[in-house]
C-alpha positions in Angstrom: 12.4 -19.8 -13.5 9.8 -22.7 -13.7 10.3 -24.7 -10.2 9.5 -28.5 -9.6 7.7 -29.5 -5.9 11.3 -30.3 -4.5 12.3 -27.3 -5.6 12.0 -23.7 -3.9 12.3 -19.9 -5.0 15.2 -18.5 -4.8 15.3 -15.2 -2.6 16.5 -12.9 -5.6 14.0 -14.0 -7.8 11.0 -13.8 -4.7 12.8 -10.2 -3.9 12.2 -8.9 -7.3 8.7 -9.9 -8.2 7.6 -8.1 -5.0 9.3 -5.2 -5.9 8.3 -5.2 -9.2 4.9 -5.7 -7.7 4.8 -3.2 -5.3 6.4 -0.6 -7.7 3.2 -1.5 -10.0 0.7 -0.9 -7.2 2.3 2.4 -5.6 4.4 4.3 -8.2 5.3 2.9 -12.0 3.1 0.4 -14.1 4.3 -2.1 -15.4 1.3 -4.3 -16.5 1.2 -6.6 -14.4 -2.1 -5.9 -13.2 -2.7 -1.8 -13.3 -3.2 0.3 -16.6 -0.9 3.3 -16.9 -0.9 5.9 -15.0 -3.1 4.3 -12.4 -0.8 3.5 -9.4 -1.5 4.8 -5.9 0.8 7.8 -6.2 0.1 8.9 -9.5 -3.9 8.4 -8.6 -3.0 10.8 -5.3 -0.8 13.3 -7.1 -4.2 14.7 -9.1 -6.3 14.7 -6.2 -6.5 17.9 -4.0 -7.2 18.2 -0.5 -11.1 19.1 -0.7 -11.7 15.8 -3.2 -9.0 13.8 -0.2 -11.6 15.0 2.3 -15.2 14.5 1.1 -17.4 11.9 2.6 -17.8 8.4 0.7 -20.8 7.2 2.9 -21.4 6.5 6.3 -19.0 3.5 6.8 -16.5 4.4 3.7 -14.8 7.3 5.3 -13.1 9.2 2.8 -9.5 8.8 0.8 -7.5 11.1 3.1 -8.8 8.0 5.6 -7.7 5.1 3.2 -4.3 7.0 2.3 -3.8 6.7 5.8 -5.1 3.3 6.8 -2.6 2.0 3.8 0.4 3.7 5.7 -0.7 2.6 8.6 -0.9 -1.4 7.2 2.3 -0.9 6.0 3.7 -0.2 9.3 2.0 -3.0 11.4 3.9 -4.9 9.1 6.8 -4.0 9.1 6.7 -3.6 12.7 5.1 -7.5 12.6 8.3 -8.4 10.8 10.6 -6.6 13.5 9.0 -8.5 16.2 9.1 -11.6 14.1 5.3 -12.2 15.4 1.9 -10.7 15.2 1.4 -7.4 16.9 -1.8 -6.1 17.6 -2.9 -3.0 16.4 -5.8 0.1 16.4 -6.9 -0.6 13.4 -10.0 1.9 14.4 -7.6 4.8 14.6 -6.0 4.0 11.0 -9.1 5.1 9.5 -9.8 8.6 12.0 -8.6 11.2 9.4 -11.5 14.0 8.4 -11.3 16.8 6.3 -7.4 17.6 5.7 -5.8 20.7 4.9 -3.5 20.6 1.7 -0.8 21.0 3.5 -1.9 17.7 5.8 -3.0 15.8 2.7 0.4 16.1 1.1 1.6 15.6 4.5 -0.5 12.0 4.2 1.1 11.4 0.8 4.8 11.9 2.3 4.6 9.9 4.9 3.1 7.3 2.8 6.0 7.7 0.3 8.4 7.1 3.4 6.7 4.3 4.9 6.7 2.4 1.2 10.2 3.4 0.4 11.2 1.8 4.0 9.2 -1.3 3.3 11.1 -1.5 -0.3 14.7 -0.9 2.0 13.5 -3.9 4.2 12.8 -6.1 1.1 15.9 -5.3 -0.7 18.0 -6.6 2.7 16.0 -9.0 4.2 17.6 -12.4 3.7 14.8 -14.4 5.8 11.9 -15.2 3.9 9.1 -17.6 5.9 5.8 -17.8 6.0 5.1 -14.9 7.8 7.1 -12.6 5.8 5.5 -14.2 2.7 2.4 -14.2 3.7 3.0 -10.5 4.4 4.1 -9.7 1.2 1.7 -11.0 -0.6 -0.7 -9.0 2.1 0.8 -5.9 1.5 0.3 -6.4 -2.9 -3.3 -7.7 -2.2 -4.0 -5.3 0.0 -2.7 -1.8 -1.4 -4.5 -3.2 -4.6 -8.0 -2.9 -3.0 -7.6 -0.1 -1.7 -6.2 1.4 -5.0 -9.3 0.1 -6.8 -11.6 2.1 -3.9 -10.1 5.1 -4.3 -10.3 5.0 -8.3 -13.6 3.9 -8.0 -14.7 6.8 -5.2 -12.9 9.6 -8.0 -15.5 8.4 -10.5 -18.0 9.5 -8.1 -16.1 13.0 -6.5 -14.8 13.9 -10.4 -17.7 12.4 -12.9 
């Protein structure tokens, strides 16, 4: 749908480019912007525990750390939208995950999976769409994309 200035969105069509979007960056490619097989949960289903845990540098962490500093985004969001204003947050602790267990890095990947599949819930009912929710949404694409491309780009270092 091609809009004039006076004209807006309409929520259907804003709900399912997001979710089309997100579905691109977390779980099924569509082309949009990833090549296949490349989303965030099919890049973290073929990546065990040890590779989750090594050491990216001094100030990178490690991906067990970004896994869980995307959940963690997604939940100041969503609790952001709850509140209908900004909440701070410990960003700090989003990134305090060492070396994980396999059994705690597919722990990580769950919880992930929940937190995105609420998200998608709350876009699928969600009827109010300002600035801040906007703004949000097109935080959480821009967001989950960068730290996709990190991790694909640390695996070309942990798995030459």
């Amino acid at each position: 749908m091609v809009t004039t200035p006076a004209q807006s969105i309409a929520i259907p069509d804003f709900r399912t480019a997001l979710l089309t979007s997100l579905e691109e960056a977390f779980d099924q490619v569509h082309g949009y912007f990833l090549d296949k097989g490349d989303s965030l949960f099919e890049t973290l289903a073929g990546i065990s525990a040890e590779e989750a845990s090594q050491s990216l540098g001094p100030r990178s962490g490690n991906i067990a750390a970004k896994v869980n500093h995307i959940r963690f985004y997604l939940d100041a969001i969503a609790a952001n939208a709850a509140a209908g204003e900004y909440i701070r947050v410990d960003w700090a602790s989003s990134w305090a995950v060492g070396e994980v267990s396999e059994a705690e890095w597919r722990e990580l990947i769950d919880r992930l999976r929940a937190t995105y599949e609420g998200l998608r819930g709350f876009i699928k009912s969600n009827e109010v769409w300002n600035e801040m929710f906007v703004g949000g949404a097109f935080g959480i694409v821009a967001h989950t994309a960068y730290h996709l491309g990190e991790i694909r780009q640390a695996l070309a270092t942990i798995k030459p």
